[in-house]
N, C-alpha and C positions, 0 to 999 in steps of 0.2 A: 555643548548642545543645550541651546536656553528649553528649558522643561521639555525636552525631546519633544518640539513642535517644530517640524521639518517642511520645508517651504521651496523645491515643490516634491510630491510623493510621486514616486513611481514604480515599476514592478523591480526595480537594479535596487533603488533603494534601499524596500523593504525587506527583500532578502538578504543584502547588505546587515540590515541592522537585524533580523532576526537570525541569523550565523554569527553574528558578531561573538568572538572569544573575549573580548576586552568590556560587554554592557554586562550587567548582571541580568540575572530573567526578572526582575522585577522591575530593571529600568527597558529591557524590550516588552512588557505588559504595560508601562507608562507608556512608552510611542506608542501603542497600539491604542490604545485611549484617546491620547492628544490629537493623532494625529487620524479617527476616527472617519471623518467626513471625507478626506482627499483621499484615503484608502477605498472607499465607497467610488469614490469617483474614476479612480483607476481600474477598480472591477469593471467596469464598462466599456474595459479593452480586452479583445479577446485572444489570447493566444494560443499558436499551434500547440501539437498533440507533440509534438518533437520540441518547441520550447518549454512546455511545462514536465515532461518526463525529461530534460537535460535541468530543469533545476532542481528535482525533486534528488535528483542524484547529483548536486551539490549542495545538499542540505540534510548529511548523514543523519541520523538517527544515533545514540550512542546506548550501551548496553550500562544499567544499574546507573542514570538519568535520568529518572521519569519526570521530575518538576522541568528541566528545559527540554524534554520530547515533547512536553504538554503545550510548551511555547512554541516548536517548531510545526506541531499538529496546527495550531488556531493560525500560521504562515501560512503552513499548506492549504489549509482551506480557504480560506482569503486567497489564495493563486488560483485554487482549480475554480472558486466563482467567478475569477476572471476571467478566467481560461473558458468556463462554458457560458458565458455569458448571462449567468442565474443571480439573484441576490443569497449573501454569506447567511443568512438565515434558513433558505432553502434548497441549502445543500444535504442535509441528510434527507430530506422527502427526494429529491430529486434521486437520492443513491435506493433510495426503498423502490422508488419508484420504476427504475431500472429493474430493480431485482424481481420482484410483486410482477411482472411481464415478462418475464422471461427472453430481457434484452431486445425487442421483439418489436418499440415502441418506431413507426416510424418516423418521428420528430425528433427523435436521438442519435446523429450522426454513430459511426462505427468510432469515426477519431474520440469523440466525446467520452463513447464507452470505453477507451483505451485510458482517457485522461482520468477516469474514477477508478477504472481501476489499482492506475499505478497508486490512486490515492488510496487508497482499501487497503492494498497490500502493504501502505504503511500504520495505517491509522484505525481499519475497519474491525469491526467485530468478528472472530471466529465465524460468527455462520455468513456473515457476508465474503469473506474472503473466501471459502468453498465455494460459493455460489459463482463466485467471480473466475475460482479455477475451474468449474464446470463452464462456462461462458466461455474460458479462454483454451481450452482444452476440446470444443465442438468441432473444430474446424477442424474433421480427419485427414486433411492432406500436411497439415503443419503441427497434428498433436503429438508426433515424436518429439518434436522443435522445442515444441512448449513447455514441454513437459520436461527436458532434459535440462531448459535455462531455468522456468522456475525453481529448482531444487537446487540448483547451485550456488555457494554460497556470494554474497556480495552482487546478488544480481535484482537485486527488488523485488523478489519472487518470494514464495511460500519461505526458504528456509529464511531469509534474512528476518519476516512476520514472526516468524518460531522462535529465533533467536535470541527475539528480548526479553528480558524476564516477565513482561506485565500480558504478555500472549503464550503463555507455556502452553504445552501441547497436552491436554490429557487423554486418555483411553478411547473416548467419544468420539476427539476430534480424529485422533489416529485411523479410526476404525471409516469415519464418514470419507477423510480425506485421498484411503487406501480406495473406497469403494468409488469415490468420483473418476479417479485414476483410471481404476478397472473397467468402469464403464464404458469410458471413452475409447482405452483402446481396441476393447472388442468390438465396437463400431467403427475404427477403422478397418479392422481384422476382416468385420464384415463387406465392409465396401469395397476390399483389394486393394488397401494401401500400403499395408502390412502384413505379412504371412502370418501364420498361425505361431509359430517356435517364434517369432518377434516378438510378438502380441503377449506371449508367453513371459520370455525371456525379460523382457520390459518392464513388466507388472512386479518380478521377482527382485528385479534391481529397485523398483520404485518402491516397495515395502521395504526394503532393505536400507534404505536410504532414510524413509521417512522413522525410522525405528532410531538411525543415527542422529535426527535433529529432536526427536522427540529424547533422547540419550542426552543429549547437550544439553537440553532446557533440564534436566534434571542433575547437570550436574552443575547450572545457575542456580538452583533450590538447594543444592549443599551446600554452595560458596554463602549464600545469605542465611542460612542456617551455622554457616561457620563466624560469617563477621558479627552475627546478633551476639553471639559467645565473649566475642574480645572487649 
């Protein structure tokens, strides 16, 4: 690959080479350089809401990897400006900008706000990811639905977010992430989509559950507390 200046770029490409096991991350941060202007250019193709969450989940995240997650983040966002049709600089305005409206913007298709989120739930800040499950969590005829795939593991949802070491869960988020939870289902409870002993019952599995992945990310903080030792 002459100085990883690839001729022509496209979306198969750069995934290709940002997944790639055999580049180092310092030669996919060189094609991302080189090859700068034609990735510009391919942003200004826009793909569905079901092609960009089928690549996002082929392009795992790995646990105790943060230098090539960092590379696979600045992929991901180069996709989803492609995917929403925005320039790669205004994508975090763009994800505030959603949030700051309370999803509410009518210039922001529904697909789009699916397309960020999937990006959130890999890449986003604690308080954007709440914000995103409170967004994704409103819709009281589907927020059993959402709420039971979020927390499973390997699903793109809240625990996979938890999961990695560099998004550990503390007390805070515990406490906001139980409260988003609660909120939602007693608004379905209220509207008749779910009994009272569900809405119950639900809330008790889901604190239970978030108590398990927040359990996990603490026993990622012994294991690095263990390898600093050797």
């Amino acid at each position: 690959m002459d100085e990883f200046k690839i001729m022509p770029v496209n979306s198969v490409t750069i995934n290709k080479i940002l997944t790639s096991q055999e580049l180092t991350d310092s030669q996919k941060a060189l094609f991302l350089r080189n090859n700068a202007k034609e990735i510009k250019d391919v942003m200004k193709v826009e793909i569905s809401k079901s092609e960009f969450s089928a690549m996002m989940q082929n392009r795992p995240l790995q646990r105790f990897r943060p230098l090539k997650n960092s590379f696979t983040k600045q992929g991901d966002k180069i996709l989803l400006a492609q995917s929403l049709g925005v320039s790669f600089k205004d994508i975090n305005k763009y994800i505030e900008n959603i949030i700051n409206n309370h999803f509410e913007l009518t210039h922001i298709s529904p697909d789009n706000a699916e397309k960020v989120k999937t990006y959130v739930y890999r890449h986003g800040s604690k308080a954007q990811v709440i914000e995103f499950l409170d967004y994704e969590l409103s819709k009281v005829e589907t927020v059993l639905e959402k709420l039971y795939k979020t927390l499973e593991d390997n699903s793109g949802g809240l625990a996979d977010y938890f999961s990695r070491p560099i998004h550990r869960m503390d007390d805070i988020t515990l406490s906001k992430l139980y409260n988003t939870i609660d909120k939602n289902l007693r608004r379905a409870e209220k509207a008749g989509v779910i009994t009272s002993d569900k809405c119950n019952s639900t809330a008790e599995w889901a604190l239970v559950r978030i108590y398990q992945i927040q359990n996990n990310s603490k026993v990622i903080r012994a294991y690095d507390k263990y390898k600093s030792m050797l």
